[in-house]
C-alpha positions as CSV (number, residue, x, y, z in Angstrom):
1,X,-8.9,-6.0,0.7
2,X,-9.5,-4.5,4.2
3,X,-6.2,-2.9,5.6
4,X,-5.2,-2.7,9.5
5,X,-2.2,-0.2,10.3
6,X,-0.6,-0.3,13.2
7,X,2.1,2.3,14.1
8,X,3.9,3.5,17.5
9,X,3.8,6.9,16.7
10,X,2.2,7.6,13.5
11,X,-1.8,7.2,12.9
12,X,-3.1,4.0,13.7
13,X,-6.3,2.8,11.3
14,X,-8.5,0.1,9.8
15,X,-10.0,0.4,6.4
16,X,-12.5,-1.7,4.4
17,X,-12.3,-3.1,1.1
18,X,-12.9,0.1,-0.9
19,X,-10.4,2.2,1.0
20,X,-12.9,3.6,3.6
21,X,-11.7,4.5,7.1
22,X,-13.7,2.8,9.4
23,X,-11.5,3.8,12.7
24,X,-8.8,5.3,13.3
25,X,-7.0,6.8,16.3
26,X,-4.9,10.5,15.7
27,X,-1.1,10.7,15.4
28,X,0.7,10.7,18.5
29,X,-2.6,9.7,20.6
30,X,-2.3,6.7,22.7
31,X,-5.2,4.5,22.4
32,X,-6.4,1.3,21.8
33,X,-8.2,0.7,18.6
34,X,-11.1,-1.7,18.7
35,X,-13.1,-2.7,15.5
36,X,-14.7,-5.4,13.6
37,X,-12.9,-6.5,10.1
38,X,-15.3,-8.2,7.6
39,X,-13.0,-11.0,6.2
40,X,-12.8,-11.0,2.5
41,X,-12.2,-13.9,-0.8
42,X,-10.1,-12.5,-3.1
43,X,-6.7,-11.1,-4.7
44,X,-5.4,-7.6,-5.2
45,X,-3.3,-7.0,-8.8
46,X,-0.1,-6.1,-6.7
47,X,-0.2,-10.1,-5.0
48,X,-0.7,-11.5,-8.7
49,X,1.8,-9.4,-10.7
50,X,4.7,-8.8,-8.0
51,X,7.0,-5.5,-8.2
52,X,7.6,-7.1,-12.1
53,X,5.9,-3.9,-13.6
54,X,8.3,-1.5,-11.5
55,X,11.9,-3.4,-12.7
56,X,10.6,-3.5,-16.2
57,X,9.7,0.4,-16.1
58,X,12.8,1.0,-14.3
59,X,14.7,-1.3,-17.2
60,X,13.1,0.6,-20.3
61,X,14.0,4.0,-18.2
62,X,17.4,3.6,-17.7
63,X,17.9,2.2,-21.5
64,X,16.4,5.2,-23.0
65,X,18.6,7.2,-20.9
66,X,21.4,5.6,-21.8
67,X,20.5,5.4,-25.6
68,X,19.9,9.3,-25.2
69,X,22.8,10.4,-23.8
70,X,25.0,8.3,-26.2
71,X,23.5,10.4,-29.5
């Protein structure tokens, strides 16, 4: 999916669907960024599956340091 990030003081850019810059303007630069974003169909894994794969890693984590510091 194509990507626009906008900051106030930090590096404002556009990228395509496979992570290519396509403009940017430097940190601490003021500018205005002008560019043409190719609207995309589609899903990424992260909208699908959710932050679910982080709590179940930090889950098994935090039982196998518990089981390891109880032996």
């Amino acid at each position: 999916m194509p990507l626009i990030r906008s900051t106030n003081n930090g590096v404002t850019a556009v990228t395509d669907h496979k992570g290519d810059i396509i403009a940017e303007v430097p940190q601490f630069e003021t500018a205005v960024l002008r560019t043409e974003v190719t609207p995309t169909d589609g899903t990424t894994w992260y909208r699908e599956v959710g932050s679910w794969p982080l709590y179940i890693w930090v889950a098994l984590c935090l039982g196998f340091g518990t089981l390891r510091r109880k032996f």
